[in-house]
N, C-alpha and C positions, 0 to 999 in steps of 0.2 A: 098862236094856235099850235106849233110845233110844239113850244113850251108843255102846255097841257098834255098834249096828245102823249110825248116821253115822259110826265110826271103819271098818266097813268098806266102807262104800261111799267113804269117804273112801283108802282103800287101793287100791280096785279103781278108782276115780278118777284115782290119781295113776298107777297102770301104764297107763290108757289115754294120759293126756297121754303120759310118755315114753315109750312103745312107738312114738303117733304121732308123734314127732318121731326116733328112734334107726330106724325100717323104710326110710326114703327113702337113709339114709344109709350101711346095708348092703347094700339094694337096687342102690345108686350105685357102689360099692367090687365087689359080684359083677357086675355088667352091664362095667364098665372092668377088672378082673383076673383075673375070674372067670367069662368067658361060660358054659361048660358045668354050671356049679352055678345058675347063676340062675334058669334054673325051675325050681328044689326051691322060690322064696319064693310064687311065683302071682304072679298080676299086678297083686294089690291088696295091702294090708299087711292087709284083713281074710280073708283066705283065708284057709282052716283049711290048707293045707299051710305058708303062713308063720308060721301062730301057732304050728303044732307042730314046725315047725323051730326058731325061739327054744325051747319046751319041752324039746326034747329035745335041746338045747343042740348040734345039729349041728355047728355052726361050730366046735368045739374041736377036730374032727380036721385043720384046714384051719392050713398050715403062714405062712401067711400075718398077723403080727402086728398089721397095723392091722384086717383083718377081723374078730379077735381084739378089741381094743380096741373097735371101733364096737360091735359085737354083744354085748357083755357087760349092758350095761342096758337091748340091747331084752329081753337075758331073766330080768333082773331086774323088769323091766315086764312079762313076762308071765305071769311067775309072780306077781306082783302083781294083776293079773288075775285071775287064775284061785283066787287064795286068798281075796281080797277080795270076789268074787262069790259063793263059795262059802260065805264064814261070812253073807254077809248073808242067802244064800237061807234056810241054816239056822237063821237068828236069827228071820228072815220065818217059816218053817215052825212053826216055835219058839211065837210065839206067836199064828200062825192057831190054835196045834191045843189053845193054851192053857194050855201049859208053863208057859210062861213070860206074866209081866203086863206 
């Protein structure tokens, strides 16, 4: 139980570090190529309209290759995030409620 519980915070761990390092990088490539898409990201890399743009994988409709290349493991980091958060809560839930020992 322990096991899972540190393998997904260890998951939702490793999508925040690259998230936090792949957002400045996108962010830099639409603000230089891209002015009129760049506030779809907000103005933080924790805004919820930039974390559901990596979600929702926006950036694949954008003809532009290296935006393409930067943005692909902010949204594997997001979804990393968001899966890794997710089993831990339900592991936590899991065995508040006594499911699970």
């Amino acid at each position: 139980m322990l096991f899972l519980l540190l393998l997904a915070l260890g998951i939702a761990i490793f999508g925040l570090t690259a998230y936090l390092m792949s957002w400045p990088l996108v962010a830099t490539q639409m603000r230089d190529h891209h002015a009129q898409d760049r506030p779809l990201l907000g103005k933080t890399p924790f805004s919820p309209s930039a974390f559901g743009w990596f979600l929702r994988l926006a950036w694949r409709g954008s003809p532009d290759q290296a935006l393409r290349f930067l943005a692909m493991p902010g949204s594997v980091a997001a979804w990393s995030i968001a899966i890794g958060g997710a089993c831990a809560l339900v592991l936590l839930l899991l065995r508040i409620s006594g499911v699970l020992r």
